[in-house]
N, CA, C and O atoms as a GROMACS GRO file, in nm:
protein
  584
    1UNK      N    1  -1.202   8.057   1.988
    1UNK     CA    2  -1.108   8.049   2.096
    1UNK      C    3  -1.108   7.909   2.157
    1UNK      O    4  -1.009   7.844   2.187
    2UNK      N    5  -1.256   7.867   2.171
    2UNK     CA    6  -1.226   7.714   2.241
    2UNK      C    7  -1.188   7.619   2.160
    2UNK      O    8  -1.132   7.515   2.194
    3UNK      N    9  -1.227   7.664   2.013
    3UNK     CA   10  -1.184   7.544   1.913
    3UNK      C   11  -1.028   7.521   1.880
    3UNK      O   12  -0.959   7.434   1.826
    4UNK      N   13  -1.013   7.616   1.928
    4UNK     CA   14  -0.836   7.595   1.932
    4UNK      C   15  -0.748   7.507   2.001
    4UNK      O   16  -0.648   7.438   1.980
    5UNK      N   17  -0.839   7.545   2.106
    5UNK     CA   18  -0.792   7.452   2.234
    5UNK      C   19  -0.852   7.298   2.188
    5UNK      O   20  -0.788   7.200   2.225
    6UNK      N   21  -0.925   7.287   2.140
    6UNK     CA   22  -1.047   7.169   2.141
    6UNK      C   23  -0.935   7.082   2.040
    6UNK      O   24  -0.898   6.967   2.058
    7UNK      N   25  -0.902   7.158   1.951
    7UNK     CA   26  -0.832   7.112   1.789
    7UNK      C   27  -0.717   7.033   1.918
    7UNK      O   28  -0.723   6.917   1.958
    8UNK      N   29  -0.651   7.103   1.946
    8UNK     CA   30  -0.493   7.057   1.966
    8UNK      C   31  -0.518   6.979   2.108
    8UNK      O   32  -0.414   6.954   2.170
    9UNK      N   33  -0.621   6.943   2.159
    9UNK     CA   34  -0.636   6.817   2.250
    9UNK      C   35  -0.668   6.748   2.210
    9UNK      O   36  -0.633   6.635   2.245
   10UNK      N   37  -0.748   6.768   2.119
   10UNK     CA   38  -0.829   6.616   2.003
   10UNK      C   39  -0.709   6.525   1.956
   10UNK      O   40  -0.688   6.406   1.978
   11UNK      N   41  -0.599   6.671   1.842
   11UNK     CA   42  -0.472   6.600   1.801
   11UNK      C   43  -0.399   6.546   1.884
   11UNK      O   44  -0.343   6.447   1.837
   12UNK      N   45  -0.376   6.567   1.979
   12UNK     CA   46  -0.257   6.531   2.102
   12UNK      C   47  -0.332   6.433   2.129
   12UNK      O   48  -0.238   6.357   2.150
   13UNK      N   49  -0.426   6.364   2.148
   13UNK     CA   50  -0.511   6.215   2.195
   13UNK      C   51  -0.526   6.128   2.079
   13UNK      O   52  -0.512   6.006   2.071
   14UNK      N   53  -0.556   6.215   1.991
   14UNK     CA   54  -0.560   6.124   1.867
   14UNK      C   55  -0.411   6.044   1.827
   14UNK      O   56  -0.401   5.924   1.802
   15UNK      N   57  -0.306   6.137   1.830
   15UNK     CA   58  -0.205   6.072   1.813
   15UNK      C   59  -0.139   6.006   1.905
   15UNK      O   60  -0.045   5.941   1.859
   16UNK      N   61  -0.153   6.000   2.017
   16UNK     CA   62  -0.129   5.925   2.117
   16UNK      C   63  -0.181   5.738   2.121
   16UNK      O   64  -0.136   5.626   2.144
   17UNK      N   65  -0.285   5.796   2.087
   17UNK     CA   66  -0.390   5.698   2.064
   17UNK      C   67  -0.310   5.606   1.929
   17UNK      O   68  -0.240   5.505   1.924
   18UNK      N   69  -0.352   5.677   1.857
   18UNK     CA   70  -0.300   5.590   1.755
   18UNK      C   71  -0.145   5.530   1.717
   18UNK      O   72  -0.117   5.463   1.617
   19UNK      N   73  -0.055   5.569   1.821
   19UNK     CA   74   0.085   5.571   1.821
   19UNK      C   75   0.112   5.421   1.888
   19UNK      O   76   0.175   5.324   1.846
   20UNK      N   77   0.020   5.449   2.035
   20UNK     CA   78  -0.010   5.348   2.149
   20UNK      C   79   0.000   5.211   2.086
   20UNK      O   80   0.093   5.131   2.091
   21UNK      N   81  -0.153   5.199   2.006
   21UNK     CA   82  -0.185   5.092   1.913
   21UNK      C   83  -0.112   5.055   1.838
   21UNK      O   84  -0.076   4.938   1.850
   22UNK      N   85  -0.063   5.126   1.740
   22UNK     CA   86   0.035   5.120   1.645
   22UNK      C   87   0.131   4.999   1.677
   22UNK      O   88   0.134   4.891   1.618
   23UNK      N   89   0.217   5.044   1.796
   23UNK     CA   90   0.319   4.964   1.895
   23UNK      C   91   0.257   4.853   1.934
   23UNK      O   92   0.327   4.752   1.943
   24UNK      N   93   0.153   4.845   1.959
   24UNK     CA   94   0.138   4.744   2.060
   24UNK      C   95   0.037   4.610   1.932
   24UNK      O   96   0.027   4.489   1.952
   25UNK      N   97  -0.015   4.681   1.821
   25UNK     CA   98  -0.038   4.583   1.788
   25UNK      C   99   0.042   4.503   1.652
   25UNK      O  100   0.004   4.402   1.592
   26UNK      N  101   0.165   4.584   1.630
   26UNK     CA  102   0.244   4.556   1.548
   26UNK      C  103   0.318   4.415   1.610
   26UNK      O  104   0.313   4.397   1.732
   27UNK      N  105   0.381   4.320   1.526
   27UNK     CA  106   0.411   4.304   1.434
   27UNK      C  107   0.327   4.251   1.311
   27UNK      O  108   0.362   4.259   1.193
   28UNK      N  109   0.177   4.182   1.372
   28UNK     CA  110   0.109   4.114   1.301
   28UNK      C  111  -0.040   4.207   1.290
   28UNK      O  112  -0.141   4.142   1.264
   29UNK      N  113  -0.052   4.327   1.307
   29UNK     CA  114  -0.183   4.400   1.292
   29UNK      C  115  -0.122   4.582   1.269
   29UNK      O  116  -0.024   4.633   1.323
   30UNK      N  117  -0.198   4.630   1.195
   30UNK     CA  118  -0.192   4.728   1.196
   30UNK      C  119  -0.376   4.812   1.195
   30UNK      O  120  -0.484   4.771   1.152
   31UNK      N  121  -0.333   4.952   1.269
   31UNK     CA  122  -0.493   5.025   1.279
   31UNK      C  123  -0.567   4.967   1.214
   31UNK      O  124  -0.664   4.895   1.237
   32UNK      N  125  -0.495   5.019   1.086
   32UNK     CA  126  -0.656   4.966   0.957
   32UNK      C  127  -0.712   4.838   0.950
   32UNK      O  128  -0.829   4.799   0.950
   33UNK      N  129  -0.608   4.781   0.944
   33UNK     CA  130  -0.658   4.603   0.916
   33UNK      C  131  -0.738   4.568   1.036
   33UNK      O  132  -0.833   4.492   1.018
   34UNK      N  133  -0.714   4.613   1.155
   34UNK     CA  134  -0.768   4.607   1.273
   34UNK      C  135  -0.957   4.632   1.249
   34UNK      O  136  -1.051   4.557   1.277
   35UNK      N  137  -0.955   4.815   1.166
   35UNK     CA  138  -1.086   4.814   1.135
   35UNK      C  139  -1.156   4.723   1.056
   35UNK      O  140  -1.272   4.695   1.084
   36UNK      N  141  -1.090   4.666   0.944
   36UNK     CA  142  -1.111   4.539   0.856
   36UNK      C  143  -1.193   4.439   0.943
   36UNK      O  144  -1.304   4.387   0.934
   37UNK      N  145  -1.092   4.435   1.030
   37UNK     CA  146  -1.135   4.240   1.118
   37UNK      C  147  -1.279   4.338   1.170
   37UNK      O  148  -1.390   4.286   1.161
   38UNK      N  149  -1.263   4.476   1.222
   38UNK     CA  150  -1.404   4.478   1.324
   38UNK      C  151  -1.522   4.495   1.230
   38UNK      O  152  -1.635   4.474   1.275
   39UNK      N  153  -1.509   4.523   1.135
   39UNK     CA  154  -1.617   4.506   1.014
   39UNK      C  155  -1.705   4.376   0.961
   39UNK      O  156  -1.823   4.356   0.932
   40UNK      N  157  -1.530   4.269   0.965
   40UNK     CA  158  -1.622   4.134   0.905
   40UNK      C  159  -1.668   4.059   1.037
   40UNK      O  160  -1.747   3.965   1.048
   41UNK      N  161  -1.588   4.135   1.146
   41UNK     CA  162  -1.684   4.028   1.288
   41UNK      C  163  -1.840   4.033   1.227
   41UNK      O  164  -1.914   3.935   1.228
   42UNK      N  165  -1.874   4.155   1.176
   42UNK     CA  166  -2.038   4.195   1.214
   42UNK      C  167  -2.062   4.203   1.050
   42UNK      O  168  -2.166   4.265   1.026
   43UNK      N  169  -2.010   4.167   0.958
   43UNK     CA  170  -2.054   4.219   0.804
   43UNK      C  171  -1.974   4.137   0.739
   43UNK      O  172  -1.877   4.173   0.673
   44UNK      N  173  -2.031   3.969   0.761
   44UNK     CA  174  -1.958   3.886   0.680
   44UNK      C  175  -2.016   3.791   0.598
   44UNK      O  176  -2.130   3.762   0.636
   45UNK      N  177  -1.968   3.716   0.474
   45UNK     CA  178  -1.913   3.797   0.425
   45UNK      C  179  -1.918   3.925   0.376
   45UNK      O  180  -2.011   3.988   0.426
   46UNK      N  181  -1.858   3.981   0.303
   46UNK     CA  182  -1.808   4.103   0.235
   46UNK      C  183  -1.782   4.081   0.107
   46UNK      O  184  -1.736   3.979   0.056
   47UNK      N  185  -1.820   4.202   0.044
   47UNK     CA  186  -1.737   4.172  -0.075
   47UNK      C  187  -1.642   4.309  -0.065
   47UNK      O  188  -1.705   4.380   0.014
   48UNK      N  189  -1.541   4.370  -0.099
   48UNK     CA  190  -1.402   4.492  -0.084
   48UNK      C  191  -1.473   4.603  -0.100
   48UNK      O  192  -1.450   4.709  -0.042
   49UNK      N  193  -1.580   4.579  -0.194
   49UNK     CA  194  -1.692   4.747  -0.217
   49UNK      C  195  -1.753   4.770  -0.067
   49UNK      O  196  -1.748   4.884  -0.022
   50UNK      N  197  -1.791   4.703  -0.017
   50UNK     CA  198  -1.918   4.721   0.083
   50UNK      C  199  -1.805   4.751   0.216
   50UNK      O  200  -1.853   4.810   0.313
   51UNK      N  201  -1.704   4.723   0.219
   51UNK     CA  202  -1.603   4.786   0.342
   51UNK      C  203  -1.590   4.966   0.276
   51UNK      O  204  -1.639   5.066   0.327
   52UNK      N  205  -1.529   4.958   0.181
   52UNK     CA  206  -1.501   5.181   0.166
   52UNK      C  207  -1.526   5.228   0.226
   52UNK      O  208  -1.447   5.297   0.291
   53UNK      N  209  -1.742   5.222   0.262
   53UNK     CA  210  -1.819   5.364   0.325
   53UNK      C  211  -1.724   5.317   0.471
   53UNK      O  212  -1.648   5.414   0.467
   54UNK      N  213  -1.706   5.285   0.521
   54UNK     CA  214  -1.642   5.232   0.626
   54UNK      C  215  -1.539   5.297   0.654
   54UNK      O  216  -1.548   5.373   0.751
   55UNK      N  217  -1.412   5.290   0.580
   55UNK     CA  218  -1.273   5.320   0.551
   55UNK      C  219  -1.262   5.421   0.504
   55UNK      O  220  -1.151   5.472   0.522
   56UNK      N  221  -1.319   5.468   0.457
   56UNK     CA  222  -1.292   5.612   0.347
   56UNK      C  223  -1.174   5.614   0.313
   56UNK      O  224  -1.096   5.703   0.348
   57UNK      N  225  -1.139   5.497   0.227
   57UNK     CA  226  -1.021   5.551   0.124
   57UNK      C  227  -1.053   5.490  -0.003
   57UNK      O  228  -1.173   5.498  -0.030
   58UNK      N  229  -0.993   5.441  -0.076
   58UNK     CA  230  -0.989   5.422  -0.214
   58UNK      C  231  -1.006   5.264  -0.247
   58UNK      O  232  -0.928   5.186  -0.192
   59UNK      N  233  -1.135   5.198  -0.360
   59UNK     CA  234  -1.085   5.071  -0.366
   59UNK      C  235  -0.918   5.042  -0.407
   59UNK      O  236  -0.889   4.924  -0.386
   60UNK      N  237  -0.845   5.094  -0.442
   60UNK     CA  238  -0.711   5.073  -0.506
   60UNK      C  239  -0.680   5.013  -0.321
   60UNK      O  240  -0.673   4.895  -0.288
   61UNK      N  241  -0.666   5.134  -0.223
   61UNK     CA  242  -0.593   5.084  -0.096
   61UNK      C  243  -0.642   5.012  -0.039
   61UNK      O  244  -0.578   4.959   0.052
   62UNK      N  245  -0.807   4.966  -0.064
   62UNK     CA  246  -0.840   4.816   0.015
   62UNK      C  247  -0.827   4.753  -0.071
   62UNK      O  248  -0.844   4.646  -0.011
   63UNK      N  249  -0.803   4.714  -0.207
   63UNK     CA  250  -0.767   4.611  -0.237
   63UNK      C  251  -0.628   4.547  -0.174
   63UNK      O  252  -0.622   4.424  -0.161
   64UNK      N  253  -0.526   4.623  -0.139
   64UNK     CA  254  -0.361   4.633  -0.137
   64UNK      C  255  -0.371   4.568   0.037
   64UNK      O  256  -0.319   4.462   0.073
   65UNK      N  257  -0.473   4.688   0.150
   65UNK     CA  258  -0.451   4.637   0.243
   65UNK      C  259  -0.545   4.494   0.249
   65UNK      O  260  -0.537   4.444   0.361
   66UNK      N  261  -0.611   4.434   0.177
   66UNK     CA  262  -0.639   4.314   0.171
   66UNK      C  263  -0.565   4.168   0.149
   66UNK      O  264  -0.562   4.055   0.197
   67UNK      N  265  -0.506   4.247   0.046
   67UNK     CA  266  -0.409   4.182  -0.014
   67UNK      C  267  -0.270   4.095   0.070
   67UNK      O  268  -0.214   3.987   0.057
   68UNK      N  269  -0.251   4.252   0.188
   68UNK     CA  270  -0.189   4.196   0.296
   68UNK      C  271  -0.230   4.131   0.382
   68UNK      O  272  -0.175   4.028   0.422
   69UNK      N  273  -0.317   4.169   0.419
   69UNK     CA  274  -0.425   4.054   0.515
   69UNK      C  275  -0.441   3.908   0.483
   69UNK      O  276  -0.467   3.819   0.564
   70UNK      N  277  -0.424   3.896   0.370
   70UNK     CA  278  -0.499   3.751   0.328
   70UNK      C  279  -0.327   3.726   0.333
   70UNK      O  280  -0.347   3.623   0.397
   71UNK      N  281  -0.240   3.728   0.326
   71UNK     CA  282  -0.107   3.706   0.313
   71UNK      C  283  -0.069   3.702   0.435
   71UNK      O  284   0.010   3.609   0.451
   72UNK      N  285  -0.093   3.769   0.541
   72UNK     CA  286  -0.070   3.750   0.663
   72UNK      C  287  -0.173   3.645   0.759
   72UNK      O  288  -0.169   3.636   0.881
   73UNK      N  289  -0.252   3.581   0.678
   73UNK     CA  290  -0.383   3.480   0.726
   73UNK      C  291  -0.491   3.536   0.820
   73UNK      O  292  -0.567   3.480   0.899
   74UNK      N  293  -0.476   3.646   0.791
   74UNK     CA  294  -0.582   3.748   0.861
   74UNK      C  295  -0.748   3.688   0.802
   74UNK      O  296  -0.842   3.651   0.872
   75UNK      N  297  -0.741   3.694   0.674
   75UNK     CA  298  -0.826   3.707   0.600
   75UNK      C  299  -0.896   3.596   0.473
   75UNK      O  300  -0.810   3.514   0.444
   76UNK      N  301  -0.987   3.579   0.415
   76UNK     CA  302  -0.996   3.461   0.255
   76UNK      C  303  -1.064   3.561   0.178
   76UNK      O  304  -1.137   3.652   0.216
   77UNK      N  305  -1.031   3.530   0.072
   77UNK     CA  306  -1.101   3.605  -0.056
   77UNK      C  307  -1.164   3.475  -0.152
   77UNK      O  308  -1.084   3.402  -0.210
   78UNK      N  309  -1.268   3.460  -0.162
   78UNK     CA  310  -1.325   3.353  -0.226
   78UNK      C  311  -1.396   3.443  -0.355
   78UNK      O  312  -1.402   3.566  -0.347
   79UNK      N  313  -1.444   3.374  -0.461
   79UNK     CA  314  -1.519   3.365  -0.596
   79UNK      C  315  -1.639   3.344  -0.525
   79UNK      O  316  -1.664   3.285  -0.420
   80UNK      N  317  -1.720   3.418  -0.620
   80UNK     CA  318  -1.904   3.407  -0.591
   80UNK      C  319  -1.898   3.269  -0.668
   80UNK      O  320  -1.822   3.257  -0.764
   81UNK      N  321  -1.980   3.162  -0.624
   81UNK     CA  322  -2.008   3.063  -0.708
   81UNK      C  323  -2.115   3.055  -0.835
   81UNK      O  324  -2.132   2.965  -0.918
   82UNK      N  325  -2.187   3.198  -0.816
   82UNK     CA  326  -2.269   3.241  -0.922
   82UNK      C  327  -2.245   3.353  -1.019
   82UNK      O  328  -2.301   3.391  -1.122
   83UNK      N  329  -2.122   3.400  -0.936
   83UNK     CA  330  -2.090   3.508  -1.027
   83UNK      C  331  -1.948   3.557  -0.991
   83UNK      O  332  -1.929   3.629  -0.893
   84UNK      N  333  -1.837   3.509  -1.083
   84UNK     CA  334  -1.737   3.471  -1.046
   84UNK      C  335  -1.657   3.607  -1.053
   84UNK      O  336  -1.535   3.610  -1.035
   85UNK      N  337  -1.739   3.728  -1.082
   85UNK     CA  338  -1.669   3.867  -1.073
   85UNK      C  339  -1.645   3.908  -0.912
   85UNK      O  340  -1.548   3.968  -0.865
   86UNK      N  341  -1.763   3.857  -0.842
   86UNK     CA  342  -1.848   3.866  -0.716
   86UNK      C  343  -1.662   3.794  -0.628
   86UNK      O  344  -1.614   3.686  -0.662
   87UNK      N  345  -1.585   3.904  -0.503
   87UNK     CA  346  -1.533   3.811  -0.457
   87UNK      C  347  -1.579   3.868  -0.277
   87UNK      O  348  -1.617   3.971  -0.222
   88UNK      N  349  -1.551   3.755  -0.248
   88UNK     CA  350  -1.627   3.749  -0.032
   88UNK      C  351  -1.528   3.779  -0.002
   88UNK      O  352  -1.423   3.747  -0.059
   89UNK      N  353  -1.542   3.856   0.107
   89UNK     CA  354  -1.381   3.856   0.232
   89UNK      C  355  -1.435   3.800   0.342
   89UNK      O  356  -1.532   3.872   0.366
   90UNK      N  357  -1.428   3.704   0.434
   90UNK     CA  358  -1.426   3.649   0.525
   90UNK      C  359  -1.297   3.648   0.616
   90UNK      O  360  -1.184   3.679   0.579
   91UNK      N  361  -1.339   3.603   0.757
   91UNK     CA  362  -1.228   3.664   0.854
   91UNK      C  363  -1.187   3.487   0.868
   91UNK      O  364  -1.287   3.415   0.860
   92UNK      N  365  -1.058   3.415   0.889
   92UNK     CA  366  -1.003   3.321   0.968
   92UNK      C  367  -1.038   3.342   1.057
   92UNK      O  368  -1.122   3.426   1.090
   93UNK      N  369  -0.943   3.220   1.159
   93UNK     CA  370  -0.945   3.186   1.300
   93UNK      C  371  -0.857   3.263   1.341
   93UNK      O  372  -0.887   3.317   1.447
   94UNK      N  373  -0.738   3.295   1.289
   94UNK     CA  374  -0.626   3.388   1.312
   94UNK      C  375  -0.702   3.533   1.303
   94UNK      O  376  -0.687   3.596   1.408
   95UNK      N  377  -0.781   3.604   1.205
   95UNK     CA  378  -0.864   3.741   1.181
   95UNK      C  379  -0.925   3.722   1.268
   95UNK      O  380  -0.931   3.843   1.291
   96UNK      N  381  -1.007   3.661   1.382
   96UNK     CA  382  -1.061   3.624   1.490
   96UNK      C  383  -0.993   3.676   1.612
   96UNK      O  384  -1.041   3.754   1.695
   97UNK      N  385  -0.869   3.620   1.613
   97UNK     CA  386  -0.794   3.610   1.754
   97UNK      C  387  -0.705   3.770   1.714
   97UNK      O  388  -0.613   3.813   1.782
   98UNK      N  389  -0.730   3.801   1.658
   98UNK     CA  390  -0.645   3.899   1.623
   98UNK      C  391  -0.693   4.063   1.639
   98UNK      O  392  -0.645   4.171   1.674
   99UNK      N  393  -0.842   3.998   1.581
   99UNK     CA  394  -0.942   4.098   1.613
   99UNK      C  395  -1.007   4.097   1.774
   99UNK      O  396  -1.072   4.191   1.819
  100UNK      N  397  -0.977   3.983   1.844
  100UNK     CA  398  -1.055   4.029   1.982
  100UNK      C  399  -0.871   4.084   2.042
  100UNK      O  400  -0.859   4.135   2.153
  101UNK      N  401  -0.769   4.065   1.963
  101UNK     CA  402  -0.667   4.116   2.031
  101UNK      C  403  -0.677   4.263   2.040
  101UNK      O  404  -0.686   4.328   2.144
  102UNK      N  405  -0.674   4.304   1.928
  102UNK     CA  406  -0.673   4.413   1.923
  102UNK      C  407  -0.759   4.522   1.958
  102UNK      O  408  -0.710   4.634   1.972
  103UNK      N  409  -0.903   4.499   1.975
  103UNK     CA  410  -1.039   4.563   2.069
  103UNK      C  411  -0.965   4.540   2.192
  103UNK      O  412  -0.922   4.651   2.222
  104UNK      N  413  -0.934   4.471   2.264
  104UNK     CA  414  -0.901   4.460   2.424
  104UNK      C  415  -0.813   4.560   2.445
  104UNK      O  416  -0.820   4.628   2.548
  105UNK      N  417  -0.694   4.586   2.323
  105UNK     CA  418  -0.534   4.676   2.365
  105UNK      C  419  -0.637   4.814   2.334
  105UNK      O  420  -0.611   4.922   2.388
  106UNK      N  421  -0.710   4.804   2.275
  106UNK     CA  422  -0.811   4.972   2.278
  106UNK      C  423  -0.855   5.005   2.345
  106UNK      O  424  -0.825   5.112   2.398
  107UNK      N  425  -0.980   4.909   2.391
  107UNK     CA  426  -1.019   4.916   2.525
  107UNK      C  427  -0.934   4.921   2.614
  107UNK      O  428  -0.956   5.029   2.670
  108UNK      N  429  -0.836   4.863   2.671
  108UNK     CA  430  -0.755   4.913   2.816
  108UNK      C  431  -0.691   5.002   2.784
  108UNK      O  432  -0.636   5.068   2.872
  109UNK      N  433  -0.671   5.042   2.628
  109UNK     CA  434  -0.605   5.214   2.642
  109UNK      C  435  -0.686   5.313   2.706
  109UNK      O  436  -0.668   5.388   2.801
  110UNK      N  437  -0.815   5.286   2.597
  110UNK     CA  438  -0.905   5.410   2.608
  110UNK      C  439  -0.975   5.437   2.749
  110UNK      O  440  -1.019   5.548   2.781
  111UNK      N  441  -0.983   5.284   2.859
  111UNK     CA  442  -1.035   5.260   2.977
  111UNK      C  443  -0.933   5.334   3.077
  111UNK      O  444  -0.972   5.390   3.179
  112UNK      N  445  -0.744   5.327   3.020
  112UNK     CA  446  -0.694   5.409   3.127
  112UNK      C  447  -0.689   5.559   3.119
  112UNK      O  448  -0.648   5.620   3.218
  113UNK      N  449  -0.733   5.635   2.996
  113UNK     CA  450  -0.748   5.740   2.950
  113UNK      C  451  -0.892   5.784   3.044
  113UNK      O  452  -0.900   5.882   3.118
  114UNK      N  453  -0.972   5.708   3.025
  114UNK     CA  454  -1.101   5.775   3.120
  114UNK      C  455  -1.085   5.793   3.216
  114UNK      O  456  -1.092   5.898   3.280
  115UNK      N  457  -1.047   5.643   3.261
  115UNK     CA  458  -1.002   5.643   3.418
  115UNK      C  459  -0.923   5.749   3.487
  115UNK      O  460  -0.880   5.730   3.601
  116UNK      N  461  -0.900   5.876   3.414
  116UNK     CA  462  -0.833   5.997   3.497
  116UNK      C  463  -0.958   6.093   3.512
  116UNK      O  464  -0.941   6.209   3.551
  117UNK      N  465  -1.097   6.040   3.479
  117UNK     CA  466  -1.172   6.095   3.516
  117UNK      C  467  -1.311   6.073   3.571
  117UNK      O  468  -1.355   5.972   3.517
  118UNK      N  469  -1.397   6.124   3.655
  118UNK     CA  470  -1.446   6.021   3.744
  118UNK      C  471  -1.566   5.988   3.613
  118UNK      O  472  -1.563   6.038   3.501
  119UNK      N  473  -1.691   5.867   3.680
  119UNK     CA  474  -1.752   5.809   3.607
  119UNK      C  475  -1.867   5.912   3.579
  119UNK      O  476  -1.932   5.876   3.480
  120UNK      N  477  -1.914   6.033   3.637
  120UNK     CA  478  -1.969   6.115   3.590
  120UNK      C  479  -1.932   6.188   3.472
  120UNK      O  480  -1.999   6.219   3.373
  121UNK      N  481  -1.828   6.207   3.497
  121UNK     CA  482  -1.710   6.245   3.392
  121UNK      C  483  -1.716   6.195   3.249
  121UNK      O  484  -1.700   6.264   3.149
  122UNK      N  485  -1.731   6.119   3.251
  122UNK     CA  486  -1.705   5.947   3.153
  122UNK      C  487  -1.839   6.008   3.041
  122UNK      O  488  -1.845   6.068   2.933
  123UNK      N  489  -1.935   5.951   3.143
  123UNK     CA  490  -2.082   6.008   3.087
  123UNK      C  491  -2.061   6.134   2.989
  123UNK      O  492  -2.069   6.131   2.866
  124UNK      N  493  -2.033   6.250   3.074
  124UNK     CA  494  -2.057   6.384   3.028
  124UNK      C  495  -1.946   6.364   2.922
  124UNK      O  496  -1.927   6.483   2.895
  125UNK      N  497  -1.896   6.325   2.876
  125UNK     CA  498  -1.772   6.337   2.814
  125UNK      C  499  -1.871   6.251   2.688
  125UNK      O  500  -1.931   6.318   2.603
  126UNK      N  501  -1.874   6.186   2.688
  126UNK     CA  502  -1.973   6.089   2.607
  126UNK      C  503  -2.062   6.178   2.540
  126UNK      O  504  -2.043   6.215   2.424
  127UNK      N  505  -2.181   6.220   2.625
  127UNK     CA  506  -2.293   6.342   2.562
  127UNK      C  507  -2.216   6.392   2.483
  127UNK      O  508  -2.188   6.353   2.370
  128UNK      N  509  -2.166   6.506   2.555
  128UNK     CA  510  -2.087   6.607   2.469
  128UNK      C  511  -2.015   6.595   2.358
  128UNK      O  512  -1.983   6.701   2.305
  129UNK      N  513  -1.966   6.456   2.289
  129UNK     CA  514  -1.914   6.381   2.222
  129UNK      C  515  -2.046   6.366   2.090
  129UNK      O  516  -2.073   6.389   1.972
  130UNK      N  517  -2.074   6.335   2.163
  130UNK     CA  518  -2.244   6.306   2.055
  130UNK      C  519  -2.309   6.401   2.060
  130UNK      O  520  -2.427   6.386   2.029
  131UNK      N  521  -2.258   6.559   2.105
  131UNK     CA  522  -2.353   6.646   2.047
  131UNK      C  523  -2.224   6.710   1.947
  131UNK      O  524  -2.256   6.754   1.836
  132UNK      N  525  -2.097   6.713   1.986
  132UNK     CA  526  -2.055   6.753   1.897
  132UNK      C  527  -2.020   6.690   1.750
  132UNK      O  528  -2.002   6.748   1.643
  133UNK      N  529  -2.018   6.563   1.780
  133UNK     CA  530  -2.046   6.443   1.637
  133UNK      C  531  -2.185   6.418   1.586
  133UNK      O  532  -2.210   6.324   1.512
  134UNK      N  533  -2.285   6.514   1.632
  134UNK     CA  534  -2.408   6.482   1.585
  134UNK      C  535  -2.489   6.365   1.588
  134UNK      O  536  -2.591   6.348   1.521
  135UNK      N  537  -2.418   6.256   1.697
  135UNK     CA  538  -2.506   6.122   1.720
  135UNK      C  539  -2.521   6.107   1.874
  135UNK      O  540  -2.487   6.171   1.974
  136UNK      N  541  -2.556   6.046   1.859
  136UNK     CA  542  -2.577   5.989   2.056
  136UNK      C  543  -2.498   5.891   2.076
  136UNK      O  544  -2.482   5.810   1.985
  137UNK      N  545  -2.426   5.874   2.209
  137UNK     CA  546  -2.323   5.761   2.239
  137UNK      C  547  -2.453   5.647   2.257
  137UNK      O  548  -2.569   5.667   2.292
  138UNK      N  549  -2.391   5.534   2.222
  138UNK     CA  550  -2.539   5.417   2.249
  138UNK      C  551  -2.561   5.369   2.335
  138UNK      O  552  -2.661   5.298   2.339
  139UNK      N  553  -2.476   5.385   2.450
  139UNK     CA  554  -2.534   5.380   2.610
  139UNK      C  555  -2.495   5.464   2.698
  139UNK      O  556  -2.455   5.456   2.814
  140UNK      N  557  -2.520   5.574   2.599
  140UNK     CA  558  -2.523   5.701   2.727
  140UNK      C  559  -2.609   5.740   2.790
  140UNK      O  560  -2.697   5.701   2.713
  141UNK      N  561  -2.676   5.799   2.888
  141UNK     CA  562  -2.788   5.841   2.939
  141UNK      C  563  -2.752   5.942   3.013
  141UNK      O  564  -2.656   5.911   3.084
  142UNK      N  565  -2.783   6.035   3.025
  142UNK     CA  566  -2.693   6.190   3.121
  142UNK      C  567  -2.902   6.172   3.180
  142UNK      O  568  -3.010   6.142   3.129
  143UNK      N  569  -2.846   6.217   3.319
  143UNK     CA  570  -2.939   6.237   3.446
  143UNK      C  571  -3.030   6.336   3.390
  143UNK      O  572  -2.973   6.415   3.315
  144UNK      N  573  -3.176   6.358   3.406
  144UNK     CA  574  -3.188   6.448   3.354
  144UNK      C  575  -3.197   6.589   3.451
  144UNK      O  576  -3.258   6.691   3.420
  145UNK      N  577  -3.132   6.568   3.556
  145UNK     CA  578  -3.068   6.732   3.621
  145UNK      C  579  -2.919   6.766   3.580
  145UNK      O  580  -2.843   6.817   3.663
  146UNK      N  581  -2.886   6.743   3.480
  146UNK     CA  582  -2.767   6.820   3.404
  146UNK      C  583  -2.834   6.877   3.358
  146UNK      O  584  -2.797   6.963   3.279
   0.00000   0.00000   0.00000
């Protein structure tokens, strides 16, 4: 009974969410590529294998959305100099500015989405998040009189 309810608020935020972004970071970013840039901020280089566990889709569609990236100057694809099968993805100056663009339009989404609820709220919403995803939020701390 609650998962019903749970399902079709998740969907209704999820797609909101992702609709929001969509708009706002189009013409020069889209979601995915977005996850791309937040990957090589912290995992660079890369080589296209070591993004998937990440993405969960197919090397065929990160090669393609790469493909666009580096075409849109998001991105470089270089040769291993030792092993020329070996190729790096590295982020530009443009994959840079593009990537702190696009964390900020998330963050002030997701910041006015909370913001309808108070900062206790925030918290508990968090826990409960990480008990139902099976991890812990990484700076959550719930009081321990909940």
């Amino acid at each position: 009974m609650h998962s019903t309810e749970f399902a079709r608020l998740w969907m209704k935020f999820s797609k909101e969410w992702k609709t929001h972004l969509e708009e706002e970071l189009a013409p020069t970013l889209t979601e995915g590529q977005l996850n791309v840039l937040e990957l090589l901020l912290v995992r660079q280089p890369a080589k296209p294998s070591d993004l998937l566990q990440y993405l969960a889709t197919t090397p065929a569609a990160v090669t393609t959305l790469l493909d666009r990236m580096e075409r849109g100057g998001l991105i470089n694809r270089t040769r291993d100099e030792a092993d020329r099968r070996i190729v790096w993805v590295t982020l530009t100056e443009r994959g840079h500015e593009e990537a702190k663009r696009g964390r900020s339009l998330r963050e002030s989404y997701i910041e006015g989405a909370l913001g309808r609820i108070s900062q206790h709220n925030q918290q508990l919403l968090l826990f409960l998040l990480g008990k139902v995803t099976n991890s812990e939020p990484a700076e959550t701390r719930i009081d321990k009189a909940i």
